[in-house]
Wavefront OBJ file of the C-alpha trace (Angstrom):
o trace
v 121.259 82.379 87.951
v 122.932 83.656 91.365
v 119.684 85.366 92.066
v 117.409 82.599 90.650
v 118.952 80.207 93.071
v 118.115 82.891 96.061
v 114.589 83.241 95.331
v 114.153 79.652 94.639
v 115.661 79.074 98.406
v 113.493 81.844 100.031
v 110.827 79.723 98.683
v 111.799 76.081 99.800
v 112.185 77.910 103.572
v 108.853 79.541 103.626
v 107.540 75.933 102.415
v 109.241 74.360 105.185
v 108.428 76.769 108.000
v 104.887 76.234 107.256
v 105.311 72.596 107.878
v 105.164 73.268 111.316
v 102.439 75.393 111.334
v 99.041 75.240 111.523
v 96.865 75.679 108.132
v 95.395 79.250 109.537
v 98.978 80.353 109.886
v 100.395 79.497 106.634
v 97.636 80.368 103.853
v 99.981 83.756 103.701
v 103.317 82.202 103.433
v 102.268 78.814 101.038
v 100.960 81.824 98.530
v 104.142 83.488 98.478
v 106.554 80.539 98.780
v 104.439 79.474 95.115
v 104.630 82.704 93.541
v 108.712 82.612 93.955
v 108.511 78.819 92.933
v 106.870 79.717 89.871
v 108.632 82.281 89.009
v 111.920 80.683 89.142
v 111.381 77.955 87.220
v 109.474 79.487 84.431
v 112.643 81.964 84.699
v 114.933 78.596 83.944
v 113.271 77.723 80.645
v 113.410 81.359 79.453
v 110.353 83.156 80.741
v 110.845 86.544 81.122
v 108.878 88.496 84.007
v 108.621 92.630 84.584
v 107.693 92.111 88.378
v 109.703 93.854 90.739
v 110.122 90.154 92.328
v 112.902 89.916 89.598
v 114.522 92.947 90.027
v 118.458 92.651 89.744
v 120.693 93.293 93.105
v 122.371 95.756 90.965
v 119.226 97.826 90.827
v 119.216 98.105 94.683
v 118.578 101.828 95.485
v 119.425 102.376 98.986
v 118.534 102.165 101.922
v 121.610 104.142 103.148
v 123.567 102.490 105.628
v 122.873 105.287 108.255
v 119.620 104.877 107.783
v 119.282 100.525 107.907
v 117.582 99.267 110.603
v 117.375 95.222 110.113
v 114.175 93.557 111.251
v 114.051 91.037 114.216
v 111.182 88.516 115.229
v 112.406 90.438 118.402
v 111.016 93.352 117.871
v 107.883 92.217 116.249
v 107.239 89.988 119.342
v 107.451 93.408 121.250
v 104.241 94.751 119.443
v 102.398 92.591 121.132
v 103.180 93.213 124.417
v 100.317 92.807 126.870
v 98.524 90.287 124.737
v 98.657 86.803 126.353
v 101.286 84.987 124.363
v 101.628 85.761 120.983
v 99.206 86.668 118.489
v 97.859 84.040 117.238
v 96.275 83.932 113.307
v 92.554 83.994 112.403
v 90.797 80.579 112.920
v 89.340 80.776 109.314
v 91.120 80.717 106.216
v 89.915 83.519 103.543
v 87.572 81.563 101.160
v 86.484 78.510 103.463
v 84.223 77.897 105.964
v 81.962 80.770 105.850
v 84.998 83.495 105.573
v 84.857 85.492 102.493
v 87.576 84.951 99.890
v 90.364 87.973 99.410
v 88.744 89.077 96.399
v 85.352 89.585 97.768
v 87.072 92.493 100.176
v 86.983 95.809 98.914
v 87.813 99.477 99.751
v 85.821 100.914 102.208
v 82.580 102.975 100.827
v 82.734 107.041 101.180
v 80.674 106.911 104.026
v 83.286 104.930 105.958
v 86.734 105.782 104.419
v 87.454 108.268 107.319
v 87.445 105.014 109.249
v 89.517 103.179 107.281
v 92.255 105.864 106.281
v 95.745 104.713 105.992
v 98.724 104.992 108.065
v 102.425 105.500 107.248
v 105.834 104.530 108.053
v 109.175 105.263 108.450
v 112.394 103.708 106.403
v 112.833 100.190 107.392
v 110.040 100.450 110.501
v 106.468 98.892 111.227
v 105.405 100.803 114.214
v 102.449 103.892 113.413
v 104.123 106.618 115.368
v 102.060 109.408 114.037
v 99.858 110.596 116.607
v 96.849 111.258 114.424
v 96.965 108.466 112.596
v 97.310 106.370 116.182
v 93.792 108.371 116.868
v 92.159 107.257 113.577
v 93.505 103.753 114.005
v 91.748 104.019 117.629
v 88.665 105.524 115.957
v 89.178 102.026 113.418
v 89.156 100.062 116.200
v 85.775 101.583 117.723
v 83.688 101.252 115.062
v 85.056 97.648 114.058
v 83.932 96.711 117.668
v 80.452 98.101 117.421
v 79.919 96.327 113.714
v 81.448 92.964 114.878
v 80.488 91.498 111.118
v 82.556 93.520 109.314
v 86.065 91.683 108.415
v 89.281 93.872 107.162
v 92.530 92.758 105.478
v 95.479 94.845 106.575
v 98.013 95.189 103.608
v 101.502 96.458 103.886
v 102.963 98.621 101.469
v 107.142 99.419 101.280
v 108.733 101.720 99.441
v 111.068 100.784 96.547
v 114.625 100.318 98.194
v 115.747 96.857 99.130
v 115.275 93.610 97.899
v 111.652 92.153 96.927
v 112.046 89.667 99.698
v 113.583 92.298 102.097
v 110.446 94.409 101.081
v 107.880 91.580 101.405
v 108.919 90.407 105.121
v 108.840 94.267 106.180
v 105.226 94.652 104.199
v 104.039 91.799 106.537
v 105.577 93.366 109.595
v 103.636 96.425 109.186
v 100.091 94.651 108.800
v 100.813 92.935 111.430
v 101.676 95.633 113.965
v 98.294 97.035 112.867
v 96.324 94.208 113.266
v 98.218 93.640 117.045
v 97.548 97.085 117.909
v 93.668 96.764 117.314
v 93.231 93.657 118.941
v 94.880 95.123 122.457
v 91.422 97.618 121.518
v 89.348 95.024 121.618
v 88.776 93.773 117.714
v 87.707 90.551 117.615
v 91.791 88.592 116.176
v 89.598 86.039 113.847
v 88.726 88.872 111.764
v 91.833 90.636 110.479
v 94.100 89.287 107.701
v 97.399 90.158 107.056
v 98.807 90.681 103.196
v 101.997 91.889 102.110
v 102.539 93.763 98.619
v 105.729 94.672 99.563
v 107.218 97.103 96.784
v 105.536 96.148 94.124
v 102.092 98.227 94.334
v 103.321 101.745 94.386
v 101.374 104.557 95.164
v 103.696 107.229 94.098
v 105.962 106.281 91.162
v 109.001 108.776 91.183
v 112.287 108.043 93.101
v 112.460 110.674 95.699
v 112.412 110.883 99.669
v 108.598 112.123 99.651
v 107.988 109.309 96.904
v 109.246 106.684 99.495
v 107.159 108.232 102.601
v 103.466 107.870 100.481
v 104.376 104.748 99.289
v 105.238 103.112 103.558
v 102.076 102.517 104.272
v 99.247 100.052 105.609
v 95.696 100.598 103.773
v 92.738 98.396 104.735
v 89.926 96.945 102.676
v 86.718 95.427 104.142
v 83.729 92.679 104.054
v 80.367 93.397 105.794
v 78.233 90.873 106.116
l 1 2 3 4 5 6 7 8 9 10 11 12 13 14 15 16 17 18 19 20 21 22 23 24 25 26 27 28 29 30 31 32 33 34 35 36 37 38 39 40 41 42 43 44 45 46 47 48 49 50 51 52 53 54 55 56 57 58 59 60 61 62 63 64 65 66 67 68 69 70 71 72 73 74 75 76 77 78 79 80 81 82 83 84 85 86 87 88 89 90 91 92 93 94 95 96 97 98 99 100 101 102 103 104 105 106 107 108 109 110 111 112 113 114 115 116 117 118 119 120 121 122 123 124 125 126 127 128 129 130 131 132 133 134 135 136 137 138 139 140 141 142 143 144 145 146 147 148 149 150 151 152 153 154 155 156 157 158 159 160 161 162 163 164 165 166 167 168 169 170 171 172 173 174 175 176 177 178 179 180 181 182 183 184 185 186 187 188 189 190 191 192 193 194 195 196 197 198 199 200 201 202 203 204 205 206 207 208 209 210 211 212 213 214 215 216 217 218 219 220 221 222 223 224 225
């Protein structure tokens, strides 16, 4: 009940916050404030769920404390240094108004996937520090410039240590250094989205340190129209 209570408050907040927001900047966080809402109250008349939304506090596995680096809106505001102001969200909302819906995007053909590889993390970070995946996010950013109708959806990936909520805040971090660091190249803001799968779309399923490493990551899906 302790941790049916939490996720049922994570939810009323992220409802709130986007009170004050603008409908471009909440589609993200009204999605996700519902699926927790759901979720707990099904969960209080006796529905059972597998997700990894669930998962106990006594199945935490880690992060060590040597290695725990908490997140600030600090740091994130930092990414976007020498934009002016903040980054602001697309104008269009996925589905309306011409913009195609999330399910119309999909992974990038053969042809393109050297584009459109993905980049990697490390524990509790959101910054791409690898220098050749920097280049091939540079090399993402040239090509999206010189086929202005093609749209991408950034979507951050965690690994399986910390809380689901813990996990789906950092997921959204590291989209959204991504999509800051290709619109100081020159991509056009209004079309990249941000989605956060936090832990709970594994690409490696074992429990170990190289496990973890695959599964930090951003990976990218597109529309061409």
């Amino acid at each position: 009940m302790k941790h049916l209570v939490r996720i049922m408050y994570a939810a009323v907040l992220l409802t709130a916050t986007g009170c004050v927001r603008n409908s471009s900047q909440t589609w993200e966080d009204m999605k996700t404030a519902g699926r927790y809402m759901h979720r707990g109250v099904d969960a209080m008349f006796g529905k059972d769920y597998e997700s990894r939304l669930l998962t106990s506090d006594d199945e935490f596995i880690g992060p060590y404390d040597d290695e725990f680096v908490p997140l600030r809106d600090s740091d994130l505001r930092n990414a976007y240094a020498g934009l002016d102001g903040p980054l602001p969200q697309p104008k269009g909302i996925p589905g309306q108004k011409g913009v195609p819906s999330l399910s119309e995007f999909y992974a990038p053909p053969d042809m393109l996937r050297h584009y459109f590889q993905a980049v990697h993390f490390e524990t509790d970070d959101f910054a791409v520090k690898d220098k050749h995946e920097i280049e091939a996010l540079l090399q993402m950013a040239s090509y999206l410039k010189k086929n202005p109708n093609t749209y991408l959806v950034i979507m951050g990936h965690t690994d399986e240590r910390a809380s689901a909520s813990y996990n789906m805040a950092l997921g959204m971090r590291r989209a959204n250094y991504v999509r800051s660091f290709l619109v100081k190249q020159g991509v056009d803001l209004n079309k990249i989205y941000t989605v956060s799968r936090g832990k709970e779309q594994p690409l490696a399923l074992g429990h170990a340190p190289d496990d973890w490493s695959a599964n930090r990551r951003s990976e990218f899906k597109i529309f061409e129209k």
